[in-house]
C-alpha positions in Angstrom: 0.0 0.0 0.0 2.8 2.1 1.0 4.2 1.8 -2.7 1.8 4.2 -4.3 3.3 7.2 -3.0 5.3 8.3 -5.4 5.8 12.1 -3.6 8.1 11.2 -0.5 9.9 8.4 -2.2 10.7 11.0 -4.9 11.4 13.4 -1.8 13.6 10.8 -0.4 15.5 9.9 -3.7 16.3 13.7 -4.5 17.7 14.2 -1.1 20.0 10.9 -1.6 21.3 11.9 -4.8 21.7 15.3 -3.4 23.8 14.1 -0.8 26.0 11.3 -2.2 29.6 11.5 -3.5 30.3 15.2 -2.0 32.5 15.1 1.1 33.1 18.9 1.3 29.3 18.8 0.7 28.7 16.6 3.4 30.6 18.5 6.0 28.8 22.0 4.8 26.1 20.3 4.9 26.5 19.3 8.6 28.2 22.4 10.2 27.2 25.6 8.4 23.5 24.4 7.7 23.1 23.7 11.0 23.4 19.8 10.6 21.3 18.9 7.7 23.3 15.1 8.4 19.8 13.1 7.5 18.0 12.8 4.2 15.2 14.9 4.0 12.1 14.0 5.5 13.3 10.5 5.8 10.1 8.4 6.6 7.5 11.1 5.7 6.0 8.8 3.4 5.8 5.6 6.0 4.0 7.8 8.5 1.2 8.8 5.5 -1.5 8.7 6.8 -1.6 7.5 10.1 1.6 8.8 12.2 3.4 6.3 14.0 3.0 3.0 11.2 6.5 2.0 10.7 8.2 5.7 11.9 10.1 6.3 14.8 7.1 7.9 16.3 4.7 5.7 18.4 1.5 4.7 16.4 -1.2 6.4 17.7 0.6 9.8 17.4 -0.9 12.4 16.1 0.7 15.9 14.3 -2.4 17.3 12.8 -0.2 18.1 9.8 -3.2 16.8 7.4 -5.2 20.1 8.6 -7.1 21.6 6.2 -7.3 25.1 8.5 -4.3 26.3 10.0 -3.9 29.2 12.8 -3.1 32.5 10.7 -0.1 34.1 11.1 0.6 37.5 11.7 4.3 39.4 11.6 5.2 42.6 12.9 7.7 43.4 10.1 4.9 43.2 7.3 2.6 45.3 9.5 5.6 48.0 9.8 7.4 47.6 6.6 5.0 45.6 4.1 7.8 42.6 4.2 9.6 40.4 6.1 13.4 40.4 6.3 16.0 37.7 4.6 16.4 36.6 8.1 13.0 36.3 9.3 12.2 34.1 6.4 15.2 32.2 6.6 13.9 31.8 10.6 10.8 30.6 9.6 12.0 28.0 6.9 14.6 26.8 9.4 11.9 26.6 12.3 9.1 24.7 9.7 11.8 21.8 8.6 12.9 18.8 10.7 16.3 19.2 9.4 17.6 21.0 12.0 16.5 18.9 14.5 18.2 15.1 15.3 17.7 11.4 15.3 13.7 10.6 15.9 12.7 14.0 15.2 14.0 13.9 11.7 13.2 10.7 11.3 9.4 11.3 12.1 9.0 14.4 10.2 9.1 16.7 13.2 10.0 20.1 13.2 10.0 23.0 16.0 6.8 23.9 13.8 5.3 20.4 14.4 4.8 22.2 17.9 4.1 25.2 17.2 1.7 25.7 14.1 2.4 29.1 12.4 3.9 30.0 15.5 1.2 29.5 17.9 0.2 26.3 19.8 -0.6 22.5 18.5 -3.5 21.8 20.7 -3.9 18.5 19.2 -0.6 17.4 19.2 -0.4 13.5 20.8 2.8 11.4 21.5 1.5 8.7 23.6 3.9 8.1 26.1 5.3 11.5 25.9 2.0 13.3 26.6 -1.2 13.0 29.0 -3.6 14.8 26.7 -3.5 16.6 23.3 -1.5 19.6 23.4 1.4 18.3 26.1 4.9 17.3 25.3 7.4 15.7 27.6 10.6 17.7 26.6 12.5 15.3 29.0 11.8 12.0 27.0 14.7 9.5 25.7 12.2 9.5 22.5 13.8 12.1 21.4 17.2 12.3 23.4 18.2 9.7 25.5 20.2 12.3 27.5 17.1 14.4 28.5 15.6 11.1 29.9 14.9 11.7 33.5 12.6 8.8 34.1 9.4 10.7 34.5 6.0 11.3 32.7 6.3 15.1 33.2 4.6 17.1 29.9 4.6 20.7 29.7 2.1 22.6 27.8 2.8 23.2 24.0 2.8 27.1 24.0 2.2 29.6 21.6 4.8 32.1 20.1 2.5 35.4 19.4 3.9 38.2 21.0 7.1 36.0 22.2 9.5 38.8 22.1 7.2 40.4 25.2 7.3 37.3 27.3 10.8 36.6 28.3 11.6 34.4 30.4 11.5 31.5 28.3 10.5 28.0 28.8 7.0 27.2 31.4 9.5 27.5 34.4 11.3 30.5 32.8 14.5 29.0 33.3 16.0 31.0 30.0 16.3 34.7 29.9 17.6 34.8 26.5 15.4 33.6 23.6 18.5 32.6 21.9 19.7 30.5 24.4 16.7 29.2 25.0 15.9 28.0 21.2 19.2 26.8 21.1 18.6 24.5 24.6 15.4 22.9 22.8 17.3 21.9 19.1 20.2 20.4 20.9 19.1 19.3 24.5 15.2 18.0 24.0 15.6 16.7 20.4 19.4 16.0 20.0 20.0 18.4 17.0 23.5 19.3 16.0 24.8 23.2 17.3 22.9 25.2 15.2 24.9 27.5 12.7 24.8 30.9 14.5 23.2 32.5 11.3 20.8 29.6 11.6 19.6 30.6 15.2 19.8 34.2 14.7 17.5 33.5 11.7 15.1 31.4 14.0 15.1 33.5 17.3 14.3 36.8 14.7 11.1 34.7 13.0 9.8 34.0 16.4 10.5 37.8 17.6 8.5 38.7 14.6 5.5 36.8 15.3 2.7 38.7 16.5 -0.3 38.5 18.4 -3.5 38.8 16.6 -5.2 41.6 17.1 -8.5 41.7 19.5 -11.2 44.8 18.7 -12.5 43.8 22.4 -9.9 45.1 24.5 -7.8 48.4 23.9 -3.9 49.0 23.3 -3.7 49.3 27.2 -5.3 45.8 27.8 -9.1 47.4 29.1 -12.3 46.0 27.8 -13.2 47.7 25.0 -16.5 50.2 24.5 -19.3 47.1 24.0 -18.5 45.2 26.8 -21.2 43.0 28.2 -22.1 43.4 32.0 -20.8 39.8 32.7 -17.3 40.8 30.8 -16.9 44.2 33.1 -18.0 42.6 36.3 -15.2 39.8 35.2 -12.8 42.5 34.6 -13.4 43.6 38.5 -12.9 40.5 39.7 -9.7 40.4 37.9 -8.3 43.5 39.8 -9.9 42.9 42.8 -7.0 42.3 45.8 -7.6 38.4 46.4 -9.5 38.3 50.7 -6.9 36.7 52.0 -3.8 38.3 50.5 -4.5 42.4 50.0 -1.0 42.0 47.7 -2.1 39.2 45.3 -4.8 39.9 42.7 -5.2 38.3 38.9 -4.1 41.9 37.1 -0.6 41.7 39.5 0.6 38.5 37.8 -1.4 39.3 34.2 -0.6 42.9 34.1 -3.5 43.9 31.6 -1.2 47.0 30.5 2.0 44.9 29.8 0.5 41.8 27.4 -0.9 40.5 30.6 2.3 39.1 32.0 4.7 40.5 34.5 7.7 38.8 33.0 8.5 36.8 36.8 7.9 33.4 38.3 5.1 32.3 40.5 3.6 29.0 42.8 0.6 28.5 42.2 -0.1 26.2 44.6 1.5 23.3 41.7 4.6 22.2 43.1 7.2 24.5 41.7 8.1 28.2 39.9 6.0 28.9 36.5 6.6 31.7 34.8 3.0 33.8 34.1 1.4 33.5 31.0 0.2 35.6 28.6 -3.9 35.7 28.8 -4.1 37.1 25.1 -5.3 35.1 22.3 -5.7 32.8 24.9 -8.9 31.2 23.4 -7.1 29.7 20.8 -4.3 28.1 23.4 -5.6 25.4 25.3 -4.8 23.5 27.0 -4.2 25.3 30.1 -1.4 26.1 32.8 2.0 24.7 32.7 1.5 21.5 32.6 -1.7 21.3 30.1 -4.2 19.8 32.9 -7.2 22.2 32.0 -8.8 22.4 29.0 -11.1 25.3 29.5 -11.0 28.5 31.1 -13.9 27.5 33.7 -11.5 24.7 35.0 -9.0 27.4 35.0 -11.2 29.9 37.3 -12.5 26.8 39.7 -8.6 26.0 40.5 -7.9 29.7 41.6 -11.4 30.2 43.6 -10.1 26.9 45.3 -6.9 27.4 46.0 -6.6 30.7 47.0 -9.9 31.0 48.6 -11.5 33.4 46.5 -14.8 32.8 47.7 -16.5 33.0 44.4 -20.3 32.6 43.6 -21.4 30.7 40.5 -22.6 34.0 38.8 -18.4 35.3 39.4 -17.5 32.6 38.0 -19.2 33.2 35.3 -17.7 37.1 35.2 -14.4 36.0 35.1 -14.8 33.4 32.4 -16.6 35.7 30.3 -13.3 38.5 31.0 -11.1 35.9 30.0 -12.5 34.6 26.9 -13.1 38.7 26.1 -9.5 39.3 26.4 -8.4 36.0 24.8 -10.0 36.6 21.8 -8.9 37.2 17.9 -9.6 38.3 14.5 -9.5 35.6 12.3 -8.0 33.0 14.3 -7.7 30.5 11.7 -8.0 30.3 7.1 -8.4 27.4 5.4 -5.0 26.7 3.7 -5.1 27.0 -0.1 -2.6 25.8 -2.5 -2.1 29.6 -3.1 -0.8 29.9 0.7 1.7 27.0 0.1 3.2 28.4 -2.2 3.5 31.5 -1.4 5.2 29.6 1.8 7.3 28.0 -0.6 8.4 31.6 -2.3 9.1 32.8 0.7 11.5 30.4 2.0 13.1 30.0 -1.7 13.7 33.6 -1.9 16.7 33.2 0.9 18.9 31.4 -2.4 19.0 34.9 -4.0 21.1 36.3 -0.8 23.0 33.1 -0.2 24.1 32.4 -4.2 25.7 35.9 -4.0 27.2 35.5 -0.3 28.6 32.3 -1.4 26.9 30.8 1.2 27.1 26.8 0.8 25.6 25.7 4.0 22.4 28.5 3.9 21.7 27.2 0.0 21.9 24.0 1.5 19.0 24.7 4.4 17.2 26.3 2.2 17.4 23.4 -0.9 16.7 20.6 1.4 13.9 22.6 3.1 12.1 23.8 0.3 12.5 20.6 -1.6 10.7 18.9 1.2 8.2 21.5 1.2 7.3 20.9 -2.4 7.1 17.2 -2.2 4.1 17.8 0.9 2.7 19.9 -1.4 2.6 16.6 -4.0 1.4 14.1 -0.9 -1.2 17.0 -0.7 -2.4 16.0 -4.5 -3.0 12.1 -4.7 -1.7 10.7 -7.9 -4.0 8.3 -10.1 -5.6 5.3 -8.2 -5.0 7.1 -4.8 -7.8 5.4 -2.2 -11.0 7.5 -1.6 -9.7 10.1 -5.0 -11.5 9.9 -8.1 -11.4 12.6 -10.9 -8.9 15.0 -12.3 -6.3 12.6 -13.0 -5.1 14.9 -15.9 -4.8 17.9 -13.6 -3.7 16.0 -10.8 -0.6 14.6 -13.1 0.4 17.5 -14.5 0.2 19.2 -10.9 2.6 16.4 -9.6 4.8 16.2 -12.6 5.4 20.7 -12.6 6.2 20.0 -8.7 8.9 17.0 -9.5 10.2 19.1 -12.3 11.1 22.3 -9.8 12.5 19.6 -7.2 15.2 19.0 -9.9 15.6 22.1 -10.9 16.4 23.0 -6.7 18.6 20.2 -6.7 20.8 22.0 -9.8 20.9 24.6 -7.7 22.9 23.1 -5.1 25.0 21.1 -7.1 26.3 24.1 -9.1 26.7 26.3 -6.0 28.5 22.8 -3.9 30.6 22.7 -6.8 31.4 26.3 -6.8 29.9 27.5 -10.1 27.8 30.4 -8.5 26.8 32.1 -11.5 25.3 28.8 -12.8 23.5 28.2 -9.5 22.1 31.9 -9.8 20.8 31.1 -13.1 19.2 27.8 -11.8 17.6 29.9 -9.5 16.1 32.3 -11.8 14.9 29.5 -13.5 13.1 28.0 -10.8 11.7 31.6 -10.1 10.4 31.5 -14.2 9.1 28.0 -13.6 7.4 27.9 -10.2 5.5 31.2 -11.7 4.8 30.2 -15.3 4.3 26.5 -14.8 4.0 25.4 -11.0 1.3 27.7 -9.8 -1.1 27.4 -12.6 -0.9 23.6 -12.7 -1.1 23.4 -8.6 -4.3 25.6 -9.3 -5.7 23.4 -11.7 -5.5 20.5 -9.2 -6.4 22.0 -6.3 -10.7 21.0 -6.4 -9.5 17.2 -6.3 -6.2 17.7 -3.5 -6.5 16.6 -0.1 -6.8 20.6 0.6 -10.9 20.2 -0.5 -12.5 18.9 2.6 -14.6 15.9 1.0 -11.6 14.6 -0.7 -9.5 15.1 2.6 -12.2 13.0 4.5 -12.6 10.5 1.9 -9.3 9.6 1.0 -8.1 9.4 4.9 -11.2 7.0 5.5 -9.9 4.7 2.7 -6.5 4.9 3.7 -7.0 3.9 7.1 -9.5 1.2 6.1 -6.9 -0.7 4.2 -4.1 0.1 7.4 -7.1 -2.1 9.3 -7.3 -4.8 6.5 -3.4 -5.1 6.3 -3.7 -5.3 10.3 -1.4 -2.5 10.5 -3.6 -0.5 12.7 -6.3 -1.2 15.1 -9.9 -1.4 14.4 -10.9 1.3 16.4 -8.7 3.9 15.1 -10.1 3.7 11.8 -12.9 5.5 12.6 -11.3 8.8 14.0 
């Protein structure tokens, strides 16, 4: 069954060739691209469609990287300037591939934006040993680094990075002042990456700096509830300010300082067994689970623990109040579009466009990243169009074919770009690179277009062609009964 997906084992045979008979390649490849040592995407196609068959990853888990709605994305630098920076995109194509990240993480197709979907949160991200609900990750697991192992089932909530440049310190117990170190701690320490290149972290710590927190018409610039409140949303903002009966010095706004992203940038007990820094309440709505270590799932749950522990002596109707406050202040505009083949690759632009700064810099281990990175991003794009004969697909096999066939094609025409740069004939690569410009444009898009009504990206398809797939995983006993229904 497996044999039918001709995208990743393309994926996988591209990165091979890319790799083999280079030395000086190989050790570019490793140190200045921030140890690209694997193939790309190595067993993306074993894990399609049900994570964990035959991966590294325990079956059972679940990525969510099949969504057909994603959390949107918002950066500071197009708000200001109308573009984001060569490093910010190089950030965000670093942070989006599993390259940079070591042994089961690579091998399983995870990436630092596995976690942390267009910068924000995976709620429904599930490692079954490694988590006790959706949304929680035990950073300290030998899954993904035998040396973090410390022998207990301890998962930390999956947070989101809006507004991260606000929020230091870094980590749920705070334990890193410096973003940079901090990134750095979680690509070599939690998943066993090689040292980042320090272009490479730069690149990533400036993405998540430039990820922004949506904005929210129902509370002002200062953090107040805006004009239209409801009665229930003001009360709950009182309560929220409101000196706590048994501790005039403790209140919810002295922690979540409403003027300062609702954060006071310290640690706290909470009455949970240790120091948690204080997180941010806004866009909060769209971050559950809840508290450090993921054990609520709704902001009622949230309220009840406070009122209990620190004997707040609230009535149901306060309760109330202060749920209605939060979910006020944790709201969004447009929290979430449907992802189009359009957004891909504009994605996929976006990430190529670094090769233009990096042919002319010379910059082997960068054009390397970004090669490997984009080329894996174009063969998702292909899983993402099911070739002729795929389960649960029927229609537009013409479209679908050429679709697939424009996507191989600018593969190839990446990999000539890192050949001729490897090889140091830079003014070949550049002219590879204008030509993949020329083709993704001319060719790429409009074919991808075509496609799109009969890609996994149209939700009946989606639906149908996951039910079949995981029908046959059943019949070939490769997956248990029960999970073929989810």
């Amino acid at each position: 069954m497996i044999e039918q997906f001709a995208g990743p084992r393309f994926r996988l045979a591209f990165t091979c060739r890319f790799l083999e008979g280079e030395p000086m390649f190989v050790r570019v490849f490793l140190s200045a691209a921030a140890g690209l040592a694997s193939v790309l995407v190595l067993q993306h196609a074993l894990a399609f469609p049900v994570e964990g068959v035959n991966t590294s990853l325990p079956v059972g888990t679940e990525l969510d990287d099949d969504a057909v709605d994603q959390p949107r994305e918002q950066f500071h630098s197009e708000a200001i300037e109308g573009q984001k920076s060569y490093l910010v995109k190089l950030g965000n194509m670093a942070f989006n591939t599993p390259a940079i990240l070591g042994g089961t993480a690579l091998k399983g197709d995870v990436s630092c934006g596995t976690c942390h979907i267009n910068g924000t949160s995976n709620g429904k991200l599930f490692i079954p040993g490694l988590a006790i609900r959706p949304g929680s990750f035990d950073t300290s697991s030998a899954l993904f680094n035998p040396k973090a192992e410390n022998f207990v089932l301890d998962p930390v909530r999956v947070p989101s990075l809006r507004g991260a440049r606000f929020l230091a310190p870094y980590g749920n117990d705070g334990r890193k002042e410096s973003l940079r170190d901090f990134v750095r701690t979680v690509i070599v320490d939690e998943f066993s990456g090689p040292d980042p290149a320090p272009a490479v972290l730069d690149a990533i710590v400036a993405y998540i700096e430039d990820i922004d927190f949506l904005p929210n018409p129902r509370i002002t610039i200062g953090g107040k509830l805006a004009v239209g409140a409801s009665a229930s949303e003001r009360r709950g903002e009182a309560l929220f300010k409101k000196p706590f009966p048994h501790d005039a010095e403790l209140s919810c706004a002295g922690c979540h300082i409403p003027s300062a992203a609702f954060v006071d940038n310290k640690r706290h007990d909470v009455g949970s067994g240790g120091l948690y820094k204080t997180p941010t309440l806004l866009n909060a709505n769209f971050n559950a689970p809840y508290f450090h270590d993921a054990r609520f799932t709704t902001f009622d749950q949230v309220v009840d623990y406070f009122d209990r522990s620190f004997t707040l002596g609230y009535s149901a109707q306060d309760r109330t109040d202060m749920v209605a406050y939060l979910k006020a202040i944790g709201d969004a505009t447009q929290p979430y579009e449907h992802i189009t083949t359009a957004i891909l690759l504009q994605d996929i632009f976006d990430f190529a466009s670094t090769l233009g700064t990096a042919i002319q810099a010379h910059d082997n281990g960068i054009i390397t990243l970004t090669v490997a990175a984009v080329g894996g991003d174009l063969g998702d794009l292909m899983d993402r169009i099911p070739e002729q004969g795929a389960p649960g697909v029927s229609g537009g096999e013409k479209e679908r074919d050429a679709a697939r066939n424009a996507l191989k094609e600018a593969v190839a025409i990446l990999e000539r770009v890192g050949s001729n740069a490897i090889a140091g004939k830079y003014d070949e690569a550049a002219r590879e690179y204008q030509n993949y410009n020329h083709f993704i444009t001319v060719e790429v898009q409009p074919a991808v277009s075509r496609a799109e009504p009969w890609s996994l990206l149209n939700p009946p398809v989606h639906d149908a062609h996951y039910a079949a797939l995981r029908q046959q995983l059943v019949a070939h006993h490769r997956l248990p009964a029960e999970s073929a229904a989810k």
